[in-house]
FIMARTOR-997958 format. One record per residue (C-alpha): residue in one letter; x, y, z. Coordinates in steps of 0.1 Angstrom, whole numbers, padded with zeros to 4 digits, always signed. Layout:
<recs>
aXYZ/...
</recs>
This chain:
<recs>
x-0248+0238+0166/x-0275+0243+0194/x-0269+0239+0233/x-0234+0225+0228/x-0225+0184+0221/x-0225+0163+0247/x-0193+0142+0237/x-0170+0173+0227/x-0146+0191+0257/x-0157+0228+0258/x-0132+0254+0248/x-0125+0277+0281/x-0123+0314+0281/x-0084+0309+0279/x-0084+0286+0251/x-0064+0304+0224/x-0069+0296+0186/x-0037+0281+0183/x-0052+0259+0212/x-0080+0250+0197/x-0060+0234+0166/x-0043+0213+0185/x-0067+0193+0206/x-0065+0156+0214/x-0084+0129+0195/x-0120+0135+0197/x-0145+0109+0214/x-0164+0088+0187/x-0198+0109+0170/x-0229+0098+0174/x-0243+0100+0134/x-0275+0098+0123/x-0283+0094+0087/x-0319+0093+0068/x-0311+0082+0033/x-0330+0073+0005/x-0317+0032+0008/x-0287+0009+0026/x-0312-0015+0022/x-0317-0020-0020/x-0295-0009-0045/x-0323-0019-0070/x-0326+0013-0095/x-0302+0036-0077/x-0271+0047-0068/x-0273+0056-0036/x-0275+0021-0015/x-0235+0016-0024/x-0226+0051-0018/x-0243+0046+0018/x-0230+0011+0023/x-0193+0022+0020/x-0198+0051+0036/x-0215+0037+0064/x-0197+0009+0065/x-0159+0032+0071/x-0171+0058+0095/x-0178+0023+0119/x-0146+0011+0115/x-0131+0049+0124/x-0151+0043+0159/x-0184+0061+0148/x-0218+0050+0161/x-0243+0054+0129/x-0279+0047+0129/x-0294+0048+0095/x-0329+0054+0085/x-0345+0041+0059/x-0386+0049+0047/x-0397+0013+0037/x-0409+0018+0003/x-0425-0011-0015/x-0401-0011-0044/x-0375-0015-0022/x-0390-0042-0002/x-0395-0059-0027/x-0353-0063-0043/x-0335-0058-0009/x-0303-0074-0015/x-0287-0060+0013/x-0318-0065+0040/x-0295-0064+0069/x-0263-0042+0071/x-0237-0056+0090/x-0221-0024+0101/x-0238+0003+0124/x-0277+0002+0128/x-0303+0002+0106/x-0340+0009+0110/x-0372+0012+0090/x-0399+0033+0090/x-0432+0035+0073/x-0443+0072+0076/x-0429+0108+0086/x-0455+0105+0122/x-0437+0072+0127/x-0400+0084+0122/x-0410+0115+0149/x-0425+0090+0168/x-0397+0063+0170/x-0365+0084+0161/x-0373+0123+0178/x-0347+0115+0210/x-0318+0098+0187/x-0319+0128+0161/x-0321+0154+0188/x-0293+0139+0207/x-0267+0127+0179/x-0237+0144+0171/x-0247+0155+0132/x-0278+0144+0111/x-0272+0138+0078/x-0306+0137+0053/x-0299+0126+0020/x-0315+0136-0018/x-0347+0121-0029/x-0357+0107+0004/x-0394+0109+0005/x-0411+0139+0022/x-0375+0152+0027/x-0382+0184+0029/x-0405+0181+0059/x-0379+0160+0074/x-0349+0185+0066/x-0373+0211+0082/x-0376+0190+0111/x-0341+0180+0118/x-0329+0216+0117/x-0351+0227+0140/x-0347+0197+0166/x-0310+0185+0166/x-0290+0195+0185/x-0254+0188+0164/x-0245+0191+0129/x-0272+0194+0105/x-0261+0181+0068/x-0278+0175+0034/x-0265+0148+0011/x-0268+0159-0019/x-0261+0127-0043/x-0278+0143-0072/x-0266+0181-0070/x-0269+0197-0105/x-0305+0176-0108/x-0315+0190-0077/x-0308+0225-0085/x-0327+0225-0117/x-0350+0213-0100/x-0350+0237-0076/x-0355+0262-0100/x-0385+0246-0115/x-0400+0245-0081/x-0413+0206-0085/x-0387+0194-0060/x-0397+0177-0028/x-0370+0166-0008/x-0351+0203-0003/x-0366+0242-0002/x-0346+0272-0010/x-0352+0279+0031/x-0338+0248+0037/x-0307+0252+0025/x-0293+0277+0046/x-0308+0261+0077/x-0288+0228+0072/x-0252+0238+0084/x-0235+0215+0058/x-0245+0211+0028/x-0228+0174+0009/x-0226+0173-0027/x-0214+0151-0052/x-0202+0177-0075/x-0172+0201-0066/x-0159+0230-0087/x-0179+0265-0087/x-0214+0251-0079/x-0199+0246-0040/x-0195+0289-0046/x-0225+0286-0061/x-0245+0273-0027/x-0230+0294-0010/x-0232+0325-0022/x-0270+0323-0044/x-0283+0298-0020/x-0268+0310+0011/x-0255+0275+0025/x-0231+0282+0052/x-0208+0258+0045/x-0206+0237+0012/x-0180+0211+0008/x-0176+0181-0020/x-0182+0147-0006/x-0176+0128-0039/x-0189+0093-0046/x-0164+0066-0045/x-0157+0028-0045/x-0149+0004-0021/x-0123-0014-0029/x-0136-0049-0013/x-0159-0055-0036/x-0143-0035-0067/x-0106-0056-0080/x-0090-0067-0111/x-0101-0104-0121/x-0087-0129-0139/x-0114-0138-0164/x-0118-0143-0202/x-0131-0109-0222/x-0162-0111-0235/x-0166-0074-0248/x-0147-0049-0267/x-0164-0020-0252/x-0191-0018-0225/x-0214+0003-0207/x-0234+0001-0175/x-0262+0026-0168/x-0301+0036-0168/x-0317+0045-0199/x-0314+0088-0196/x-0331+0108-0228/x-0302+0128-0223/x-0275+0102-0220/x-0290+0080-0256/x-0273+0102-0280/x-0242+0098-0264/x-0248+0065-0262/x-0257+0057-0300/x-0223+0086-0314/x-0201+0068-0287/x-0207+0030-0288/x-0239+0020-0316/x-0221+0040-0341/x-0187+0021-0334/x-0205-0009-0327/x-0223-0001-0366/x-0190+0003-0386/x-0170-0023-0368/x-0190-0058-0371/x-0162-0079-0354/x-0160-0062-0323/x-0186-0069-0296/x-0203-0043-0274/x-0225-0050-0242/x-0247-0024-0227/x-0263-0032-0191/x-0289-0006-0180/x-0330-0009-0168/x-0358+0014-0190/x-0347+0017-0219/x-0376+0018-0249/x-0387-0014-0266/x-0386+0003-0295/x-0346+0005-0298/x-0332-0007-0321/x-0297-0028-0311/x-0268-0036-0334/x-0267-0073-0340/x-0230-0073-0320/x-0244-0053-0289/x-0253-0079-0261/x-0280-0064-0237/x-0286-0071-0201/x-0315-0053-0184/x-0300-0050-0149/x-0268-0065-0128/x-0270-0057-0092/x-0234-0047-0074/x-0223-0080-0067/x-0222-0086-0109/x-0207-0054-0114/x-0172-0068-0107/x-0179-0097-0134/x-0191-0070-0159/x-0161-0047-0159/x-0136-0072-0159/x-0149-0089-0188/x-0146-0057-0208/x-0109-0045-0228/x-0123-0009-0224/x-0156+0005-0204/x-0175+0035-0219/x-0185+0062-0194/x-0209+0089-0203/x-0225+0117-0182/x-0258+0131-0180/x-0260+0170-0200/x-0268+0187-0162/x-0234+0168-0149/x-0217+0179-0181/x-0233+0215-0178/x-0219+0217-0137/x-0181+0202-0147/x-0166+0182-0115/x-0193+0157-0112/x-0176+0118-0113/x-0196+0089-0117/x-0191+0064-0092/x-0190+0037-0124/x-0151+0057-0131/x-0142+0045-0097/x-0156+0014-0097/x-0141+0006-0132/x-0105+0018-0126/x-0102+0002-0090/x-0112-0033-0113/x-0080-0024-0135/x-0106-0019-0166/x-0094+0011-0189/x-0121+0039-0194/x-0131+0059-0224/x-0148+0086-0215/x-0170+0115-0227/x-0158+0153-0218/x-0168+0175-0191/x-0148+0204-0173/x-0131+0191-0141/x-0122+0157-0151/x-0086+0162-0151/x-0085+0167-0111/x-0100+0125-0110/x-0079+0113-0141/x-0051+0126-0163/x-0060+0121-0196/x-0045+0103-0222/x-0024+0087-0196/x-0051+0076-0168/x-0083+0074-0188/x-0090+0085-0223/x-0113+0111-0238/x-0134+0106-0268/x-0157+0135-0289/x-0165+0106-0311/x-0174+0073-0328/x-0141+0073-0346/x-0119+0083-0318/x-0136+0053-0299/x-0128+0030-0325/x-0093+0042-0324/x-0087+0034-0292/x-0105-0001-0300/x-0088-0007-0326/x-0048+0008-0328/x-0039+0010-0287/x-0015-0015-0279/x-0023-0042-0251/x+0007-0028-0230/x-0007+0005-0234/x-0042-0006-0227/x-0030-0021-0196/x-0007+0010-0181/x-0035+0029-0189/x-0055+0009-0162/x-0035+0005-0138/x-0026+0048-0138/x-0059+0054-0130/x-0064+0024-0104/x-0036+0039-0085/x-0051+0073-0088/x-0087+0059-0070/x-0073+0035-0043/x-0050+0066-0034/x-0078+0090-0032/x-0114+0080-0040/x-0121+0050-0017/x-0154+0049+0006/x-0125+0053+0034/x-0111+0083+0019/x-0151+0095+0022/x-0154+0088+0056/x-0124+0108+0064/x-0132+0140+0045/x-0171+0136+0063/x-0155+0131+0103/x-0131+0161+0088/x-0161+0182+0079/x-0178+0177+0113/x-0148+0185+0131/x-0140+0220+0111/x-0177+0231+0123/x-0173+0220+0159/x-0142+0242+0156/x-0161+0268+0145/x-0186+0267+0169/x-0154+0265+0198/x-0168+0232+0210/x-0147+0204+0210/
</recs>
Protein backbone atom coordinates (compact mmCIF):
# COMPACT_ATOMS: atom_id res chain seq x y z
CA UNK A 1 0.00 0.00 0.00
CA UNK A 2 1.21 3.55 -0.91
CA UNK A 3 0.74 6.78 1.31
CA UNK A 4 -1.56 4.97 3.80
CA UNK A 5 -5.71 4.49 3.33
CA UNK A 6 -7.73 7.12 4.14
CA UNK A 7 -10.59 5.07 5.90
CA UNK A 8 -8.22 2.71 8.14
CA UNK A 9 -6.98 4.07 11.92
CA UNK A 10 -3.13 4.14 11.86
CA UNK A 11 -1.30 1.83 14.08
CA UNK A 12 0.85 4.16 16.75
CA UNK A 13 4.28 3.53 17.77
CA UNK A 14 2.87 1.66 20.85
CA UNK A 15 0.52 -0.49 19.10
CA UNK A 16 1.76 -4.00 19.94
CA UNK A 17 1.03 -7.09 17.52
CA UNK A 18 -1.24 -8.57 19.83
CA UNK A 19 -2.89 -5.07 19.41
CA UNK A 20 -3.12 -4.95 16.12
CA UNK A 21 -5.23 -8.35 16.01
CA UNK A 22 -7.61 -7.17 17.89
CA UNK A 23 -8.87 -3.96 16.39
CA UNK A 24 -12.50 -2.85 16.17
CA UNK A 25 -14.67 -3.32 13.04
CA UNK A 26 -13.18 -1.71 10.20
CA UNK A 27 -15.10 1.26 8.26
CA UNK A 28 -16.61 0.08 4.91
CA UNK A 29 -13.73 -0.17 1.63
CA UNK A 30 -14.05 1.64 -1.09
CA UNK A 31 -13.58 -1.29 -4.07
CA UNK A 32 -12.99 -0.79 -7.41
CA UNK A 33 -13.19 -3.55 -9.80
CA UNK A 34 -12.39 -3.63 -13.86
CA UNK A 35 -13.69 -6.90 -15.02
CA UNK A 36 -14.11 -8.40 -18.15
CA UNK A 37 -18.48 -8.16 -17.79
CA UNK A 38 -21.38 -7.67 -14.84
CA UNK A 39 -23.09 -6.59 -17.73
CA UNK A 40 -23.53 -9.98 -20.19
CA UNK A 41 -23.03 -13.30 -19.27
CA UNK A 42 -23.36 -14.11 -23.03
CA UNK A 43 -20.25 -16.63 -23.75
CA UNK A 44 -18.60 -16.45 -20.36
CA UNK A 45 -18.34 -17.19 -17.02
CA UNK A 46 -17.36 -14.33 -15.52
CA UNK A 47 -20.64 -11.93 -15.46
CA UNK A 48 -22.18 -14.53 -12.59
CA UNK A 49 -18.92 -14.78 -10.78
CA UNK A 50 -18.94 -10.83 -10.71
CA UNK A 51 -22.62 -10.43 -10.09
CA UNK A 52 -22.59 -12.51 -6.83
CA UNK A 53 -19.58 -11.31 -5.85
CA UNK A 54 -20.43 -7.89 -6.36
CA UNK A 55 -23.61 -8.20 -5.27
CA UNK A 56 -22.39 -9.68 -1.31
CA UNK A 57 -19.49 -7.35 -0.60
CA UNK A 58 -22.73 -4.45 -0.85
CA UNK A 59 -24.71 -6.14 1.43
CA UNK A 60 -21.33 -6.50 3.92
CA UNK A 61 -21.38 -2.46 3.75
CA UNK A 62 -18.82 -2.13 0.78
CA UNK A 63 -18.94 0.68 -1.71
CA UNK A 64 -17.97 -1.08 -5.32
CA UNK A 65 -17.74 0.59 -8.59
CA UNK A 66 -17.35 -1.71 -11.38
CA UNK A 67 -15.85 -1.12 -14.74
CA UNK A 68 -16.79 -2.53 -17.58
CA UNK A 69 -14.95 -1.90 -21.54
CA UNK A 70 -18.20 -1.79 -23.67
CA UNK A 71 -17.49 -4.32 -26.18
CA UNK A 72 -19.91 -4.86 -29.05
CA UNK A 73 -20.56 -8.46 -28.37
CA UNK A 74 -21.53 -7.67 -25.16
CA UNK A 75 -23.81 -4.87 -26.13
CA UNK A 76 -25.33 -6.62 -28.14
CA UNK A 77 -26.76 -9.86 -25.31
CA UNK A 78 -26.72 -7.70 -22.03
CA UNK A 79 -29.06 -9.42 -19.94
CA UNK A 80 -28.16 -7.85 -16.93
CA UNK A 81 -27.74 -4.01 -18.53
CA UNK A 82 -28.21 -2.45 -15.17
CA UNK A 83 -26.85 -4.05 -11.77
CA UNK A 84 -28.88 -3.41 -9.01
CA UNK A 85 -26.17 -3.54 -6.45
CA UNK A 86 -23.06 -1.03 -6.22
CA UNK A 87 -22.21 1.04 -9.38
CA UNK A 88 -21.53 0.23 -12.67
CA UNK A 89 -19.96 2.18 -15.49
CA UNK A 90 -18.81 1.83 -19.11
CA UNK A 91 -16.14 2.74 -20.97
CA UNK A 92 -15.13 2.65 -24.54
CA UNK A 93 -11.22 2.92 -24.55
CA UNK A 94 -8.11 2.72 -22.11
CA UNK A 95 -7.66 7.10 -22.67
CA UNK A 96 -11.31 7.11 -21.64
CA UNK A 97 -11.08 4.93 -18.47
CA UNK A 98 -7.81 7.31 -17.37
CA UNK A 99 -9.84 10.00 -18.29
CA UNK A 100 -13.14 9.32 -16.40
CA UNK A 101 -11.92 6.78 -13.57
CA UNK A 102 -7.92 8.14 -12.62
CA UNK A 103 -9.30 9.87 -9.15
CA UNK A 104 -11.71 6.75 -8.08
CA UNK A 105 -8.88 4.10 -8.70
CA UNK A 106 -6.23 6.26 -7.05
CA UNK A 107 -8.42 6.90 -4.17
CA UNK A 108 -10.22 3.44 -3.48
CA UNK A 109 -9.37 1.12 -0.90
CA UNK A 110 -8.10 -2.03 -3.34
CA UNK A 111 -8.41 -2.31 -7.16
CA UNK A 112 -9.22 -5.41 -8.29
CA UNK A 113 -8.48 -6.10 -12.39
CA UNK A 114 -9.77 -9.25 -13.60
CA UNK A 115 -8.53 -12.03 -16.54
CA UNK A 116 -9.12 -11.28 -20.15
CA UNK A 117 -10.20 -7.74 -19.74
CA UNK A 118 -9.07 -6.02 -22.80
CA UNK A 119 -5.67 -4.17 -22.89
CA UNK A 120 -5.34 -5.56 -19.26
CA UNK A 121 -2.06 -5.46 -19.11
CA UNK A 122 -1.71 -1.74 -19.68
CA UNK A 123 -4.39 -1.27 -17.20
CA UNK A 124 -2.73 -3.65 -14.49
CA UNK A 125 0.37 -1.50 -15.19
CA UNK A 126 -1.49 1.46 -14.53
CA UNK A 127 -3.35 0.65 -11.51
CA UNK A 128 -0.16 -0.46 -9.69
CA UNK A 129 1.51 2.34 -10.28
CA UNK A 130 -1.47 4.96 -9.43
CA UNK A 131 -3.56 3.39 -6.50
CA UNK A 132 -3.10 4.08 -3.71
CA UNK A 133 -4.71 0.76 -1.73
CA UNK A 134 -4.71 -2.79 -2.51
CA UNK A 135 -3.82 -3.77 -5.86
CA UNK A 136 -5.33 -7.40 -6.96
CA UNK A 137 -5.56 -9.54 -10.05
CA UNK A 138 -8.58 -11.79 -10.63
CA UNK A 139 -7.49 -14.52 -12.06
CA UNK A 140 -10.81 -16.48 -13.29
CA UNK A 141 -8.85 -18.48 -15.74
CA UNK A 142 -5.44 -19.36 -13.79
CA UNK A 143 -3.90 -22.56 -15.30
CA UNK A 144 -4.98 -20.90 -19.03
CA UNK A 145 -3.41 -17.89 -18.16
CA UNK A 146 -0.17 -19.42 -17.17
CA UNK A 147 0.23 -21.40 -20.27
CA UNK A 148 -0.26 -18.65 -21.67
CA UNK A 149 2.03 -16.85 -20.10
CA UNK A 150 4.53 -19.12 -21.02
CA UNK A 151 3.72 -18.87 -24.65
CA UNK A 152 4.14 -15.20 -24.37
CA UNK A 153 0.71 -14.49 -26.58
CA UNK A 154 -1.15 -13.22 -23.36
CA UNK A 155 -2.40 -9.75 -23.20
CA UNK A 156 -4.21 -8.99 -20.15
CA UNK A 157 -1.09 -9.92 -17.43
CA UNK A 158 3.10 -9.70 -17.83
CA UNK A 159 5.43 -11.71 -15.85
CA UNK A 160 6.38 -7.87 -14.29
CA UNK A 161 3.05 -7.59 -13.49
CA UNK A 162 2.59 -10.07 -11.35
CA UNK A 163 4.70 -9.18 -8.60
CA UNK A 164 3.55 -5.52 -8.75
CA UNK A 165 -0.18 -6.42 -7.99
CA UNK A 166 -0.06 -7.15 -4.18
CA UNK A 167 -2.73 -9.85 -4.46
CA UNK A 168 -2.90 -12.06 -6.81
CA UNK A 169 -6.99 -14.00 -6.98
CA UNK A 170 -7.14 -17.21 -8.55
CA UNK A 171 -9.71 -19.68 -9.10
CA UNK A 172 -7.46 -22.59 -8.59
CA UNK A 173 -5.97 -23.45 -5.13
CA UNK A 174 -3.52 -26.32 -4.40
CA UNK A 175 0.41 -25.92 -5.29
CA UNK A 176 -0.05 -23.45 -8.21
CA UNK A 177 -0.90 -20.60 -5.22
CA UNK A 178 3.18 -21.84 -4.21
CA UNK A 179 3.66 -21.80 -7.51
CA UNK A 180 2.92 -17.72 -8.05
CA UNK A 181 4.62 -17.20 -5.42
CA UNK A 182 7.71 -18.51 -5.49
CA UNK A 183 8.40 -18.75 -9.86
CA UNK A 184 6.39 -15.71 -10.33
CA UNK A 185 7.24 -13.82 -7.41
CA UNK A 186 3.47 -12.66 -6.39
CA UNK A 187 3.57 -11.51 -2.88
CA UNK A 188 0.66 -12.85 -1.81
CA UNK A 189 -1.49 -15.52 -3.57
CA UNK A 190 -4.62 -16.74 -2.13
CA UNK A 191 -7.69 -18.98 -3.78
CA UNK A 192 -10.76 -17.06 -4.34
CA UNK A 193 -12.87 -19.94 -5.82
CA UNK A 194 -15.91 -19.51 -8.00
CA UNK A 195 -19.12 -20.19 -6.38
CA UNK A 196 -23.03 -19.98 -6.57
CA UNK A 197 -25.53 -17.84 -5.34
CA UNK A 198 -27.91 -19.51 -3.90
CA UNK A 199 -30.93 -17.08 -5.03
CA UNK A 200 -30.91 -17.97 -8.16
CA UNK A 201 -29.45 -21.69 -7.84
CA UNK A 202 -32.48 -24.30 -5.69
CA UNK A 203 -34.04 -27.56 -5.99
CA UNK A 204 -37.36 -27.47 -8.31
CA UNK A 205 -40.08 -29.38 -8.44
CA UNK A 206 -40.36 -30.26 -12.09
CA UNK A 207 -40.81 -33.33 -14.36
CA UNK A 208 -37.25 -34.96 -15.58
CA UNK A 209 -36.63 -34.75 -18.92
CA UNK A 210 -32.95 -36.24 -19.04
CA UNK A 211 -31.04 -39.02 -17.75
CA UNK A 212 -27.85 -37.38 -17.90
CA UNK A 213 -26.89 -33.72 -18.95
CA UNK A 214 -24.22 -31.41 -19.55
CA UNK A 215 -23.86 -27.68 -19.81
CA UNK A 216 -20.76 -26.16 -21.45
CA UNK A 217 -18.77 -24.59 -24.52
CA UNK A 218 -17.53 -26.69 -27.11
CA UNK A 219 -13.46 -27.12 -25.77
CA UNK A 220 -11.19 -29.49 -28.32
CA UNK A 221 -9.96 -30.59 -25.22
CA UNK A 222 -13.19 -31.23 -23.28
CA UNK A 223 -14.99 -33.39 -26.69
CA UNK A 224 -13.28 -36.57 -25.88
CA UNK A 225 -14.40 -36.54 -22.59
CA UNK A 226 -17.45 -35.65 -23.69
CA UNK A 227 -18.11 -38.43 -26.46
CA UNK A 228 -16.17 -41.54 -23.57
CA UNK A 229 -18.42 -39.95 -20.82
CA UNK A 230 -21.97 -39.28 -22.21
CA UNK A 231 -22.12 -40.15 -26.44
CA UNK A 232 -20.75 -43.41 -25.65
CA UNK A 233 -23.39 -44.17 -22.79
CA UNK A 234 -25.83 -42.32 -24.70
CA UNK A 235 -24.64 -45.11 -27.85
CA UNK A 236 -25.13 -48.34 -25.82
CA UNK A 237 -28.19 -47.33 -23.88
CA UNK A 238 -31.01 -46.19 -26.46
CA UNK A 239 -33.74 -45.68 -23.73
CA UNK A 240 -32.07 -43.26 -21.83
CA UNK A 241 -32.03 -39.60 -22.91
CA UNK A 242 -29.09 -37.26 -22.74
CA UNK A 243 -29.14 -33.37 -23.31
CA UNK A 244 -26.04 -31.41 -23.93
CA UNK A 245 -26.35 -27.38 -23.86
CA UNK A 246 -23.13 -25.55 -24.99
CA UNK A 247 -22.34 -22.65 -27.97
CA UNK A 248 -19.53 -23.63 -30.91
CA UNK A 249 -19.51 -26.78 -31.25
CA UNK A 250 -18.69 -28.12 -35.14
CA UNK A 251 -21.54 -28.66 -37.58
CA UNK A 252 -19.96 -31.55 -38.45
CA UNK A 253 -20.87 -33.62 -35.13
CA UNK A 254 -22.42 -36.12 -35.26
CA UNK A 255 -25.25 -36.48 -32.24
CA UNK A 256 -26.83 -39.74 -31.00
CA UNK A 257 -30.50 -39.80 -32.00
CA UNK A 258 -31.35 -39.69 -27.91
CA UNK A 259 -29.00 -36.58 -27.21
CA UNK A 260 -31.28 -33.37 -27.19
CA UNK A 261 -29.10 -30.20 -28.14
CA UNK A 262 -29.53 -26.66 -27.13
CA UNK A 263 -27.10 -24.15 -28.38
CA UNK A 264 -27.10 -21.79 -25.45
CA UNK A 265 -29.34 -21.16 -22.02
CA UNK A 266 -28.45 -17.91 -20.34
CA UNK A 267 -28.35 -18.09 -16.15
CA UNK A 268 -31.80 -17.59 -15.67
CA UNK A 269 -32.44 -21.22 -17.65
CA UNK A 270 -29.75 -22.83 -15.88
CA UNK A 271 -32.04 -23.47 -12.91
CA UNK A 272 -34.70 -25.22 -15.35
CA UNK A 273 -31.79 -27.26 -16.92
CA UNK A 274 -30.36 -28.88 -13.89
CA UNK A 275 -33.43 -29.73 -12.32
CA UNK A 276 -34.81 -31.45 -15.13
CA UNK A 277 -31.74 -33.78 -15.12
CA UNK A 278 -31.58 -37.32 -12.61
CA UNK A 279 -27.71 -36.85 -12.87
CA UNK A 280 -25.58 -33.84 -14.44
CA UNK A 281 -22.17 -34.68 -16.08
CA UNK A 282 -19.22 -32.35 -15.18
CA UNK A 283 -16.08 -32.41 -17.09
CA UNK A 284 -12.90 -30.28 -16.90
CA UNK A 285 -10.68 -28.76 -19.35
CA UNK A 286 -6.93 -30.95 -19.56
CA UNK A 287 -5.00 -27.46 -18.14
CA UNK A 288 -7.65 -27.57 -15.03
CA UNK A 289 -7.12 -31.37 -14.78
CA UNK A 290 -3.16 -30.80 -15.23
CA UNK A 291 -3.27 -27.89 -12.13
CA UNK A 292 -5.77 -30.23 -9.69
CA UNK A 293 -7.95 -27.78 -7.30
CA UNK A 294 -9.69 -26.03 -9.97
CA UNK A 295 -13.89 -26.30 -9.46
CA UNK A 296 -16.22 -25.42 -11.97
CA UNK A 297 -18.77 -23.07 -10.94
CA UNK A 298 -21.44 -25.63 -12.96
CA UNK A 299 -20.54 -28.23 -9.46
CA UNK A 300 -21.79 -25.46 -7.40
CA UNK A 301 -24.53 -24.46 -9.24
CA UNK A 302 -25.68 -28.06 -9.81
CA UNK A 303 -25.41 -29.31 -6.14
CA UNK A 304 -26.97 -26.09 -4.62
CA UNK A 305 -30.18 -27.17 -7.23
CA UNK A 306 -30.11 -30.70 -5.39
CA UNK A 307 -29.04 -32.38 -8.87
CA UNK A 308 -26.52 -35.29 -8.31
CA UNK A 309 -23.07 -34.91 -10.19
CA UNK A 310 -20.92 -37.42 -12.10
CA UNK A 311 -17.91 -36.17 -12.53
CA UNK A 312 -14.55 -36.68 -14.34
CA UNK A 313 -11.16 -36.89 -12.02
CA UNK A 314 -8.80 -34.39 -11.14
CA UNK A 315 -6.43 -34.02 -7.98
CA UNK A 316 -8.08 -31.81 -5.26
CA UNK A 317 -11.60 -32.63 -5.74
CA UNK A 318 -12.03 -34.28 -2.53
CA UNK A 319 -11.47 -30.87 -0.51
CA UNK A 320 -15.16 -29.55 -2.62
CA UNK A 321 -16.97 -33.11 -2.54
CA UNK A 322 -16.38 -36.42 -0.87
CA UNK A 323 -16.72 -38.97 -3.30
CA UNK A 324 -18.92 -41.66 -3.66
CA UNK A 325 -20.98 -40.04 -0.97
CA UNK A 326 -21.33 -36.28 -2.19
CA UNK A 327 -20.69 -36.57 -5.96
CA UNK A 328 -19.50 -39.49 -7.93
CA UNK A 329 -16.47 -40.16 -10.06
CA UNK A 330 -16.38 -41.76 -13.35
CA UNK A 331 -13.12 -43.02 -15.65
CA UNK A 332 -15.68 -44.21 -18.00
CA UNK A 333 -18.68 -44.83 -20.27
CA UNK A 334 -19.56 -47.90 -18.31
CA UNK A 335 -19.12 -46.58 -14.94
CA UNK A 336 -21.54 -43.73 -16.14
CA UNK A 337 -23.99 -46.13 -17.13
CA UNK A 338 -23.76 -47.70 -13.83
CA UNK A 339 -24.58 -45.06 -12.03
CA UNK A 340 -27.56 -44.43 -14.68
CA UNK A 341 -28.63 -47.50 -14.53
CA UNK A 342 -28.21 -49.60 -10.90
CA UNK A 343 -28.14 -46.48 -8.16
CA UNK A 344 -31.20 -46.45 -6.23
CA UNK A 345 -33.50 -43.27 -6.19
CA UNK A 346 -32.92 -42.98 -2.38
CA UNK A 347 -29.39 -43.09 -3.01
CA UNK A 348 -29.54 -40.74 -6.00
CA UNK A 349 -31.22 -38.35 -3.86
CA UNK A 350 -28.76 -38.46 -0.51
CA UNK A 351 -26.25 -38.22 -2.84
CA UNK A 352 -27.67 -34.63 -3.79
CA UNK A 353 -28.45 -33.33 -0.96
CA UNK A 354 -24.54 -34.28 0.72
CA UNK A 355 -23.11 -32.22 -1.59
CA UNK A 356 -25.88 -29.34 -1.52
CA UNK A 357 -25.13 -29.04 2.14
CA UNK A 358 -21.39 -29.17 1.43
CA UNK A 359 -21.85 -25.80 -1.08
CA UNK A 360 -24.51 -23.64 0.87
CA UNK A 361 -22.00 -24.32 3.85
CA UNK A 362 -19.02 -23.25 2.13
CA UNK A 363 -19.03 -22.11 -1.56
CA UNK A 364 -21.72 -19.41 -1.69
CA UNK A 365 -21.02 -15.90 -3.51
CA UNK A 366 -21.28 -14.72 0.37
CA UNK A 367 -18.79 -17.08 1.53
CA UNK A 368 -16.61 -15.25 -1.51
CA UNK A 369 -17.10 -12.00 -0.36
CA UNK A 370 -15.93 -12.88 3.03
CA UNK A 371 -12.65 -14.63 2.14
CA UNK A 372 -12.00 -11.31 -0.41
CA UNK A 373 -12.81 -8.38 2.74
CA UNK A 374 -10.59 -11.20 4.70
CA UNK A 375 -7.79 -10.92 2.17
CA UNK A 376 -7.79 -7.04 2.22
CA UNK A 377 -7.73 -6.93 5.77
CA UNK A 378 -4.63 -9.47 6.29
CA UNK A 379 -2.56 -6.94 3.97
CA UNK A 380 -3.72 -3.74 5.67
CA UNK A 381 -2.32 -5.68 8.68
CA UNK A 382 0.61 -6.15 7.13
CA UNK A 383 1.22 -2.96 6.09
CA UNK A 384 0.28 -1.75 10.12
CA UNK A 385 -2.62 0.30 8.78
CA UNK A 386 -5.82 -0.21 9.96
Amino acid sequence: MRNGQRNWRRRSPETTEADAMNFDSPQPLKIVILGLSITSSWGNGHATTYRGLVRELVARGHDILFLERNLKWYAANRDLPKPPYGRTHLYHSLPELKKRFTTAVRQADCVIVGSYVQDGAAIGQWVTQLAEGVTAFYDIDTPVTLARLERGDLDYLSRALIPAYQLYLSFTGGPTLQRLEQHYGSPMARALYCSVDPELYSPQARPVKWDLGYMGTYSPDRQPELDRLLLEPARHWHQGRFAVAGPQFPKELKWPHNVKRTIYLSPARHRAFYNAQRFTLNLTRSCMVAAGWSPSARLFEAAACGTPIITDYWQGLDEFFKPDEEILIARSGKEVLKYLQALSESERRLIAERARERVLAAHTAGHRAAELEGYIYELFLKSAVF
